[in-house]
N, C-alpha and C positions, 0 to 999 in steps of 0.2 A: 900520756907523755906531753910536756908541754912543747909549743910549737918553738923552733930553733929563731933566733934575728935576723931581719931579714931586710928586705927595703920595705916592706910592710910596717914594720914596727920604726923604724927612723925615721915615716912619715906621721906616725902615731906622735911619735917625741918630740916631733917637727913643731907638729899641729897643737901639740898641750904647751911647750914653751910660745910657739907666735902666741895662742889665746890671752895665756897670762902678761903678757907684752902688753896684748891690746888691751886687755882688760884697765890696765895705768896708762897709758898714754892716750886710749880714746875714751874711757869712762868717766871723763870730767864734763859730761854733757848731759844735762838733765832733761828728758821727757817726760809728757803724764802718759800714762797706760792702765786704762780702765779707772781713769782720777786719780791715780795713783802717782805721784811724782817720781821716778825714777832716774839712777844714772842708765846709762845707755851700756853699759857692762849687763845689763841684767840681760842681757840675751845671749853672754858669751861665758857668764859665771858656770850656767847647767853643762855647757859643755864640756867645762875641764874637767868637773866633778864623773862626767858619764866618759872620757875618756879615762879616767883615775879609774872604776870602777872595770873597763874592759884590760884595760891593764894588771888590774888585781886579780880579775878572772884568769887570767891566763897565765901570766909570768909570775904570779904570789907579788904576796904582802913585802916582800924583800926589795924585789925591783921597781914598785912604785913607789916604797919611802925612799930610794933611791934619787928616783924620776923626781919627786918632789925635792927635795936639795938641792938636787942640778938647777931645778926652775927656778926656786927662789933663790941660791947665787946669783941666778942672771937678771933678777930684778934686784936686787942690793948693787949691783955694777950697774942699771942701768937705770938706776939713782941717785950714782956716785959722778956719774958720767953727766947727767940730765941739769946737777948741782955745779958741776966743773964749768961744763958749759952754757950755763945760764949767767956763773958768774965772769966769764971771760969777757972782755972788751972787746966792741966789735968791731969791725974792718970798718972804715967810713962812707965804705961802698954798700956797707948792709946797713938799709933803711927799714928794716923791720925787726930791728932788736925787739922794741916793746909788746910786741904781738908774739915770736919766739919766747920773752919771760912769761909772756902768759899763760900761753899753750902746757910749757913745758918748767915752767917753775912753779909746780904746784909746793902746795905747804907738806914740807918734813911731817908733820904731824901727820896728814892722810894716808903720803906714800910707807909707812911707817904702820900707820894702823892698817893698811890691805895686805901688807907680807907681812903679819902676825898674824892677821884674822886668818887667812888662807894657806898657812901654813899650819895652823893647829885644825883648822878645817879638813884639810886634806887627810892629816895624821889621824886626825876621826872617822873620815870616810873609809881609811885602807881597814881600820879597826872591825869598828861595826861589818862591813861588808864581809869581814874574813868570819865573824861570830854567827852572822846573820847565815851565811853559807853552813857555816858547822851544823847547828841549829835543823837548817832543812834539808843536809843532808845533799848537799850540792844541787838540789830542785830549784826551781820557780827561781831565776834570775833577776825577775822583776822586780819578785819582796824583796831582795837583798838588795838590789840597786838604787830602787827607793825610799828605802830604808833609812842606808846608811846616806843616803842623799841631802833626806829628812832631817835626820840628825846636825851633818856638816853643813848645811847650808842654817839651822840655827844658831851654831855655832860662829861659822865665819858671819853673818850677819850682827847677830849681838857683838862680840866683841870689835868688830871693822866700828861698829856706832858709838861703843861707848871710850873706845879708844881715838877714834877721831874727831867726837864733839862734845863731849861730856866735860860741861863750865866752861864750853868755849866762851858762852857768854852765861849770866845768869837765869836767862830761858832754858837754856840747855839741862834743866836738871835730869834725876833718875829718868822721871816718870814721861818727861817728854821727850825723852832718846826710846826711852820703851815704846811708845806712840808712834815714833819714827819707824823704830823695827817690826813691827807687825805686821805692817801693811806690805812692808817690801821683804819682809822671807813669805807671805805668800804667796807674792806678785813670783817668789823664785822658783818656790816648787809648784806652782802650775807649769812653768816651763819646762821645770825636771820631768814632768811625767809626761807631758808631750811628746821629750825628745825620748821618752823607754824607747821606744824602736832604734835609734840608735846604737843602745849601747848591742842591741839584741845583732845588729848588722854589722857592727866592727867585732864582736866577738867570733861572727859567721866570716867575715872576711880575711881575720889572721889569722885563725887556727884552720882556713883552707888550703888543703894542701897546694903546693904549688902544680 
């Protein structure tokens, strides 16, 4: 029987809507990580996927295609919002417009290409995970978790690349967005297998009885 909702689980929903939040408002900061140039989301991308995956576990495939909906609403509004108020004129008391369009007037094209990517990403991961499970038989949590990890993080990686630079300029071709993606879904799922214990302790923590 699966566990009933609880405040358990609305910290759960909490915590995979703030990620995706942060994921667009602070991922526009690029670090290198093992020379690898990355945005600075790659440390919060594993975990929405490893929350998607304890969620699957336990509530089914139904309430996380759910879960994913609700979250990407709240980024399409908080792109529509980000857009309003980028464009609005400022009070002559606020000396920091230009550094506000900065921050927060990224280009339509990016905000655009990471809720597609991560939206069909996710729909992949509740898939795979649900098959991967049939498969073994509700065993080994691990191969399913990494699995379908594997799978949606090349997913969401290619398409977020080829949808957010592909002829942005004429460098940009196939081959060198392909060059781009390589490096950075491995840089992703090192961190996915990292965080396996995770998803093994949020699955131990809401199916504990109270």
């Amino acid at each position: 029987m699966r566990p009933k909702a609880d405040f358990k689980l609305l910290m759960l929903v909490s915590v995979f809507s703030g990620v995706l939040v942060g994921m667009n408002l602070l991922g526009g900061k690029i670090i290198t990580i093992f020379g690898i140039g990355a945005s600075v989301a790659v440390f919060m991308v594993p975990i929405s996927f490893a929350i998607t995956d304890i969620a699957t576990e336990l509530y089914g495939k139904r309430f996380t295609r759910q879960l994913t909906l609700a979250s990407m609403l709240t980024l399409v509004l908080l792109m529509m919002y980000s857009a309003l108020f980028v464009w609005l004129e400022p009070n002559a008391r606020f000396g920091s417009n230009d550094a506000y369009a900065l921050v927060f007037g990224s280009s339509l094209r990016i905000i655009v290409a990471s809720i597609v990517a991560f939206s069909l990403a996710q729909l992949q991961d509740i898939f795979v995970f649900e098959k991967v499970r049939t498969v073994t038989k509700g065993r080994y949590l691990w191969i399913r978790t990494n699995i379908s990890t594997f799978a949606s993080e090349l997913v969401d990686t290619t398409v977020f690349m080829f949808i957010a630079f592909y002829q942005m300029t004429p460098k940009f071709d196939t081959l060198f967005v392909l060059k781009m993606i390589i490096p950075y879904f491995l840089l992703k799922i090192a961190f996915a297998v990292l965080i396996t214990p995770l998803v093994y302790g949020g699955v131990k923590l809401l199916s504990a009885k109270k």
